[in-house]
N, C-alpha and C positions, 0 to 999 in steps of 0.2 A: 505849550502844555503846562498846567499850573501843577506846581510840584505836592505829592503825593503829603496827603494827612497822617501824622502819627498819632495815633490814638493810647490812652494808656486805657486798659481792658482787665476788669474782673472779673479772674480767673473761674472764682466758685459759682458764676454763673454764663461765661463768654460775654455777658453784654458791652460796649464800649460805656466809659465813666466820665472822659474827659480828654479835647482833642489837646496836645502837649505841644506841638510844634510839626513842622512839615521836614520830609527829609531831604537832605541839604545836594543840591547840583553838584556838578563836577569843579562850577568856577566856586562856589562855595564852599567847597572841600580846600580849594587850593590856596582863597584867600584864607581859610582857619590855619593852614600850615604854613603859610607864608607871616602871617603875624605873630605866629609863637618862634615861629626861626628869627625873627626881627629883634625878640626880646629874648633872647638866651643869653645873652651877656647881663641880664641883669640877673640872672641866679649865682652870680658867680660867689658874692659874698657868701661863705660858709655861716656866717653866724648868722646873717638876715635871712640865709632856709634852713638854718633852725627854728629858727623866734618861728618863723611864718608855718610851718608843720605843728608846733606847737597850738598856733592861734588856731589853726585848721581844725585839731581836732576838739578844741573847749569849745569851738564856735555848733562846731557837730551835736558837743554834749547838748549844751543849751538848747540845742533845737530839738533833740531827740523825740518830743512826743510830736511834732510835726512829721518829723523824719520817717518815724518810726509807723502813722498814722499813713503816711504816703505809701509804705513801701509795704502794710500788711495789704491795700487795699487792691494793689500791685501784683502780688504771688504767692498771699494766701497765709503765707509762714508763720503766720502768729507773732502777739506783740510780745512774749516772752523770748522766745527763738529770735526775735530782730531785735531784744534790748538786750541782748550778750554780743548781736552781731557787729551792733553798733559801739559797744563798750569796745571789743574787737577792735574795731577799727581806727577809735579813735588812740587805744592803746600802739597799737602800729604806725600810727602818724608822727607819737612820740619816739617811741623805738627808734624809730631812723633819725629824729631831729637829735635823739643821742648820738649814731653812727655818725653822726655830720658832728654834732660837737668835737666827738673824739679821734675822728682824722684818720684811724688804722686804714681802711677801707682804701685810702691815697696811696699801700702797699708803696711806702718812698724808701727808696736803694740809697744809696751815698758811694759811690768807687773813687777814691782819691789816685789823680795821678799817680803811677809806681814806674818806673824805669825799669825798674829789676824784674819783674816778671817777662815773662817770655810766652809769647810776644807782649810789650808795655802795654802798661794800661795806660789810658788818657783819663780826664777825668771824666766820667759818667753819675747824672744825677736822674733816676728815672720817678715817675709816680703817674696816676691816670685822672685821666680829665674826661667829661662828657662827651657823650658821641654829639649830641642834637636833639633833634625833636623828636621825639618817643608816641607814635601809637600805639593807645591800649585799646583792647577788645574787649570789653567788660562781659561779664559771667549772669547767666539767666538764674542761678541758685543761689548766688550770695548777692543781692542787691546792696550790699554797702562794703563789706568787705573785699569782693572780689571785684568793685565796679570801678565807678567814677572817683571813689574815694579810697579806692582799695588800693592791698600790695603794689602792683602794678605802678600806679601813678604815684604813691608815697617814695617808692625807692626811685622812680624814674627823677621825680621833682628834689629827693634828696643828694642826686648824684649830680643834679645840676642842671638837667633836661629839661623843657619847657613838654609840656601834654597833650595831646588830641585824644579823645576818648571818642570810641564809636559806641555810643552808647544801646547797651541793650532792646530790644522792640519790647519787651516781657516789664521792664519799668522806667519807660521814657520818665513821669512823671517824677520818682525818684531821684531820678537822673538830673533832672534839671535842679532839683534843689538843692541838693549835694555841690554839683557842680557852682551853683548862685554863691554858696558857704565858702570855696574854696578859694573863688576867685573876691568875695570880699575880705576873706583870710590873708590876700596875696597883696590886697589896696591897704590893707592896716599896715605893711612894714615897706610900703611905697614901692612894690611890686606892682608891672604892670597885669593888670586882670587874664590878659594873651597868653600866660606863663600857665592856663588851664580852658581849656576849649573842648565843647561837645558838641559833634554832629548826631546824625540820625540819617537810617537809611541804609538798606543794603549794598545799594551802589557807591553811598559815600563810603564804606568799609573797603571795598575794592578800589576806589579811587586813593583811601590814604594811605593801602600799603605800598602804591604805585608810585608815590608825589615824591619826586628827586630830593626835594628838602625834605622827609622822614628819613629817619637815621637809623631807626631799629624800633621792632613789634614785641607785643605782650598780647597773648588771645590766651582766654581759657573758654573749652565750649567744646562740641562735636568735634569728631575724625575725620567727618569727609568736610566740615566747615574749614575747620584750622588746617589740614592739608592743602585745600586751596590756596590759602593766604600763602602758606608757606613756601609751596611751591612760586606764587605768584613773586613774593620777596627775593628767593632765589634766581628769580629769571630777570628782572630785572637789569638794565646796560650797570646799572650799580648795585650787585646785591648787596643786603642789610641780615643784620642778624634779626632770627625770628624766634622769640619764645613761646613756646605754646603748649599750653594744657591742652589734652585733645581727649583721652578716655582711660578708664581704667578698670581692672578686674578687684583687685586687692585678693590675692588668692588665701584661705586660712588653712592652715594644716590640724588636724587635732592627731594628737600620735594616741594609740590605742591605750596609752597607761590615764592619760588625762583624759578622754572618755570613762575610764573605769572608777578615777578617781572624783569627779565632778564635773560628770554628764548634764548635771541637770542645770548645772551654773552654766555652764557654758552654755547650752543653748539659750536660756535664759542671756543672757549675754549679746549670741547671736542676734538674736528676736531684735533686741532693743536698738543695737548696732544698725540692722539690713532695713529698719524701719522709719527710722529717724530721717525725720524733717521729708517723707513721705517718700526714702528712698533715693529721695537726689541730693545725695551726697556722692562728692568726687572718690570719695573714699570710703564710700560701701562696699562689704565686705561681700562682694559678686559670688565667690564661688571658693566652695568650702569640701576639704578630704573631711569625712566620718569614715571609722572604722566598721568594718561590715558587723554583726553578732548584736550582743547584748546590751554592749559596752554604745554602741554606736545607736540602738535604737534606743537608749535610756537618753540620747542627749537630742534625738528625733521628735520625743517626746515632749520634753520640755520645749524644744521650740516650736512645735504645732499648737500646743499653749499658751505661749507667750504672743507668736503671729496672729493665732485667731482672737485675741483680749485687743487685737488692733483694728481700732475704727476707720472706717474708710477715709482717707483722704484726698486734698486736691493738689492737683499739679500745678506747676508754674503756668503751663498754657494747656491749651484743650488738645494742638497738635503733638505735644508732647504725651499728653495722654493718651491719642489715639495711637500714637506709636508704640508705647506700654501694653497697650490692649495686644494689639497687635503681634506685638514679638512674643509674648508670655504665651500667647495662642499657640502660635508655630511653632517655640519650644517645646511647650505641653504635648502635641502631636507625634513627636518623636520617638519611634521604639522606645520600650522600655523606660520612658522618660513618663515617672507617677507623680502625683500633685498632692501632697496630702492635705495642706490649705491652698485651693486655687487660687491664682492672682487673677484679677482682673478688672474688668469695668463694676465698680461699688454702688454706681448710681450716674446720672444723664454726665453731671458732672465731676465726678470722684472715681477712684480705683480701689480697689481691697487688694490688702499685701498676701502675700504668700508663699510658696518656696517649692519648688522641682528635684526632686532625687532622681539619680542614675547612678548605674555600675560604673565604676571609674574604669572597666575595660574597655566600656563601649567609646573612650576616647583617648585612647592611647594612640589608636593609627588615624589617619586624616579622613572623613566620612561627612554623615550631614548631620551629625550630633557637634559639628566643630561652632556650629551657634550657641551652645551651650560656653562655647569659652569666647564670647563675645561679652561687649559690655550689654547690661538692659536696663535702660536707666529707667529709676523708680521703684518701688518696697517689694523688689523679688532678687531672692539667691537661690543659687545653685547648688544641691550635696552633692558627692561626689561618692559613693560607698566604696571604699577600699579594700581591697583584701591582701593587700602585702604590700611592704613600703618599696617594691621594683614598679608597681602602678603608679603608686604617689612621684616617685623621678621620672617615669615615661610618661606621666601629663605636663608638670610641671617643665618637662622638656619642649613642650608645645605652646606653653602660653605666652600672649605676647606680653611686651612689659608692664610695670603696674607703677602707682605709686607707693604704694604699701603691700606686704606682704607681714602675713601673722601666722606665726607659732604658738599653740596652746600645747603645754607641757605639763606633765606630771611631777611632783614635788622629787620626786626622787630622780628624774628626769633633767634637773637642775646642776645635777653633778660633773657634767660636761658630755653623758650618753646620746644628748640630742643634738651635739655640737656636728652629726653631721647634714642635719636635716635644716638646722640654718643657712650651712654653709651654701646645701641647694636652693634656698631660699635668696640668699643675697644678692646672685647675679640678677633675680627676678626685679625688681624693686626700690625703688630711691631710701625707702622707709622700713626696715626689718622690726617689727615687734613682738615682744614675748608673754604671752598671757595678758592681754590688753586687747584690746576694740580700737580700730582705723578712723573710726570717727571722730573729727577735732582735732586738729593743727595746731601745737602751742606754739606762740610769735615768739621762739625762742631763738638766739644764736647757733645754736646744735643745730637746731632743724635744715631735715631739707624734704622739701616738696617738690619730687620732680622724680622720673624714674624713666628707665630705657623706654623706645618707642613702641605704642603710640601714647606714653604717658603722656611724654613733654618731647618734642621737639630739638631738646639742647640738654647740656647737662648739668644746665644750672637749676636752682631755686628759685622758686617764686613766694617764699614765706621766710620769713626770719634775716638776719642782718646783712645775711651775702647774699638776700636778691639786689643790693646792690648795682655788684659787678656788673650784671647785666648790660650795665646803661655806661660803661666807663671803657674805656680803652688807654694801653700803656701807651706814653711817650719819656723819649729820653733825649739830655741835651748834653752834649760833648763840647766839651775845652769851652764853656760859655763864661764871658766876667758875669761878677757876683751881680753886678746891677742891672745885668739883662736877665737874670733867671726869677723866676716866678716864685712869691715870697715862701712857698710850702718846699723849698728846694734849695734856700740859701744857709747858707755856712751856720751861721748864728741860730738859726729855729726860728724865729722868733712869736713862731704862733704855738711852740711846744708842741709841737707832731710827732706820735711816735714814727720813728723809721729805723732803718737800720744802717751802719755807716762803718764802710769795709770788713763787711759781712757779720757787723757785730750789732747786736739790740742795740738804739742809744736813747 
C-alpha cells in the first residue's frame, strides 16, 4: 500500500496548496529513533549546544520571511501574530543556550566523606544527565513556538536529548523548514543532522510514543488526543515520563468592587483577551464570575462592544471549526444559557466571536450545564453572574485544572481584603494573576506553564528555564576516584559549575 500524502492545506479556503511529504510507516518511525539514539552522545558537549541553539535561532531569524510566509499560508494567523511568534522562538532558543552555559540546571550536590555522622557519610557526588531521545508533539496554534522549533525540542536539545518531532498535520509545510534550519544549525558545529528529526502521520505519533528507544514525551494539543499518548506511555513494558498540554479553562473572577470600579476596562480587556488570535489561545480566558446588578451589567456591556467590533475570523483547520460551530450551539441551548453576541459559523470558512451568560447557580451541582465548564476552543467565553462569593467557591469547587487563573480587583481590594479569593484561586492553576489578561507567556525563568489536570499531565513547565528538567534525571556516584568521575563533578570545578558542596553554595 503506498504510504498516505501529507498535504499542507489553506485554512481560509480548505483547498490543498502543496503535497509536503507522505506519513512515515512504523519501520520509518523506528529507523528516525534508532538514529537520533545513535547520536546522543554527540550532544554531550555543553558549550557545542550552546553555540548550536544559538546558530538555530539566527538561522530562524534570517529566514523569517520564508518562515513566516510558510506558516501564515498554513493557519491563517497573520504575518504580524507569526513575527512576534518567531521572534519568540528564536529568543527561547537562546534562553536555554544560556541555561546550558550556566550549568545550575546540573542541580550538582558535593557530600564529602564524614565519619562522624551517624550513620557515615561516604562520599556522594550527585547531578543530572539526559534521559535519551525525547518526542515532541507539536501544537496546531503556535506553528513555530510550540512546534518543530519550539519549547519543547529547545529544552529537550538543550538538556542533551536528541528530537523526534511528530510534526503537526495543520503545518507540515512549516514544519519541514524549520526542521531543514535546525538540522543545518546542528551541521555548522559538526553535529550530526539525526540530533533533530520529523515524521508525519497519525500512526507514526503512536508508533514514537511506543519505540523502546524514546525516553520521554512532550505533546501539547486536545484531552482525549494527549490522554491517549499518555496513557499509551504509561502502559508501556517500560513506561516513560509524558508531558502534556491537553486543555484549559483559565477561569477569571471579577469581585464586585472591580466591577464597580472599572467595569468598562475590564470587559474591554476581556473582549481582547477571549479574542485574540481567533480564540485559540491555550490560555483564553474560557470562563469568567461577573457580579449579578449594575456593577456586572456595566462590564457586560462593554464587552458585547468590544466582541461585536470583532471580525470574523479563521481557524487553524475547518474541522476545528466545525467543532466551535458545534459546541457554541449546544452550549447556547442550554436553560437559561443567553447569547448576547452569538458565536458561530461567520462565513463558509470563518467563525464570529461571542460570549454565553448563565446564573452561576445553575452550576454549582453537576447537570448538563457542566459543558459550560468545558474547554471551547476558539473566540467564545463563558459569564458566570454571581450573586454571592459562596457561588463563586461552589463552582470554582467544580472546575477542572487550568493553566492560569485571574483575579481582577478593585484598588482598595489590594490591601490584602482579597487575599482570600486568591488563595481559592491557587489550588486551581499553575499561573495565578492579578488584574492582567492570560494571554502571552513571557519566556521568563519565574514562569510556569502547566497547571493541575487536565492542564498538563505533570507538574512541570513547558516554558521558561525549568522546562528543562523535564528531559534530565538525577544520578549519584559514591566513593568514586577523581579520574573516573565526570568532569561537571570533580573536586577542582574545572568548568566553574555552580553547585553546592556539604550543603553549602560554592
Amino acid at each position: 500500500m503506498a504510504a498516505a500524502p501529507v498535504w499542507s492545506v489553506d485554512p481560509r479556503t480548505g483547498n490543498p496548496r502543496e503535497q509536503v511529504a507522505v506519513e512515515a510507516t512504523a519501520e520509518e518511525v523506528d529507523r528516525a529513533v534508532r538514529a537520533a539514539h545513535a547520536v546522543r552522545g554527540a550532544l554531550a558537549d555543553r558549550i557545542v549546544r550552546a553555540a548550536f541553539l544559538r546558530t538555530a535561532a539566527d538561522l530562524l531569524a534570517e529566514a523569517q520571511e520564508h518562515v513566516i510566509e510558510a506558516a501564515d499560508a498554513e493557519t491563517a494567523l497573520g504575518p504580524a501574530r507569526l513575527t512576534g511568534e518567531l521572534a519568540r522562538t528564536a529568543a527561547q532558543l537562546r534562553a536555554f543556550a544560556e541555561v546550558v552555559d550556566e550549568g545550575a540546571y546540573l542541580d550538582i550536590h558535593i557530600d564529602h566523606e564524614d565519619g562522624s555522622r551517624t550513620p557515615p557519610w561516604p562520599d556522594l557526588r550527585r547531578y543530572k544527565i539526559p534521559l535519551g531521545v525525547v518526542a515532541v508533539y507539536a501544537a496546531s496554534n503556535f506553528p513555530l513556538a510550540f512546534s518543530v522549533p519550539g519549547g519543547d525540542t529547545a529544552s529537550a536539545l538543550a538538556a542533551g536529548c536528541p528530537v523526534v518531532v511528530k510534526a503537526h498535520p495543520d503545518h507540515p509545510a512549516t514544519s519541514e523548514i524549520c526542521a531543514s534550519i535546525l538540522r543545518r544549525a546542528a551541521a555548522q558545529h559538526g553535529l550530526p543532522e539525526d540530533v533533530l528529526t520529523v515524521v508525519h502521520g497519525f500512526e507514526a505519533g503512536v508508533e514514537l510514543v511506543k519505540h523502546p528507544l524514546v525516553s520521554a514525551a512532550g505533546f501539547t494539543g486536545s484531552i482525549r488526543g494527549g490522554r491517549a499518548l499518555f496513557d499509551a506511555a504509561a502502559a508501556r513494558p517500560t513506561p516513560i515520563p509524558f508531558h502534556g498540554e491537553l486543555g484549559s479553562l483559565n477561569p477569571v473572577v471579577v469581585t464586585e468592587a472591580a466591577a464597580a470600579e472599572r467595569g468598562e476596562q475590564i470587559g474591554a480587556g476581556l473582549g481582547g483577551s477571549m479574542t485574540m488570535g481567533a480564540g485559540q489561545f491555550c490560555t483564553k480566558p474560557g470562563f469568567v464570575f461577573a457580579p449579578s446588578g449594575e456593577a456586572g451589567d456595566q462590564l457586560l456591556k462593554s464587552l458585547t462592544e468590544t466582541v461585536s467590533g470583532t471580525g470574523a475570523g479563521v481557524m487553524l483547520d475547518h474541522r476545528m471549526r466545525d467543532a466551535f460551530v458545534h459546541g457554541v450551539a449546544e452550549r447556547a441551548a442550554l436553560p437559561d444559557v443567553e447569547a448576547p453576541v452569538t458565536p458561530g459559523a461567520g462565513g463558509e470558512h470563518t467563525v464570529s466571536a461571542g460570549f454565553l451568560t448563565v446564573p452561576a447557580r445553575r452550576l454549582v451541582q453537576e447537570g448538563p450545564h457542566d459543558a459550560l465548564l468545558e474547554e471551547c476552543f476558539g473566540p467564545v467565553t463563558v459569564v458566570a453572574r454571581y450573586d454571592s462569593a459562596d457561588e463563586i467557591t461552589a463552582v470554582l469547587s467544580r472546575l477542572p485544572g487550568n493553566l492560569t487563573a485571574t483575579l481582577q480587583i478593585a484598588t482598595e481590594e489590594a490591601d490584602g481584603s482579597a487575599a482570600g479569593l486568591l488563595a481559592e484561586l491557587t489550588p486551581v492553576a499553575g499561573r495565578v494573576l492579578v488584574n492582567g489578561w492570560p494571554t502571552g507567556v513571557a519566556v521568563a525563568p519565574a514562569q510556569h506553564h502547566g497547571g493541575p489536570y487536565p492542564a498538563t499531565t505533570s507538574t512541570s513547565t513547558s516554558v521558561g528555564a525549568t522546562a528543562i528538567e523535564r528531559w534530565l534525571r538525577p544520578v549519584s556516584y559514591q566513593s568514586t576516584p577523581e579520574a573516573l568521575l565526570p568532569p561537571e563533578l570533580r573536586e577542582d570545578n574545572p568548568q566553574n559549575l555552580p553547585r553546592r558542596v556539604d550543603g553549602r553554595r560554592a
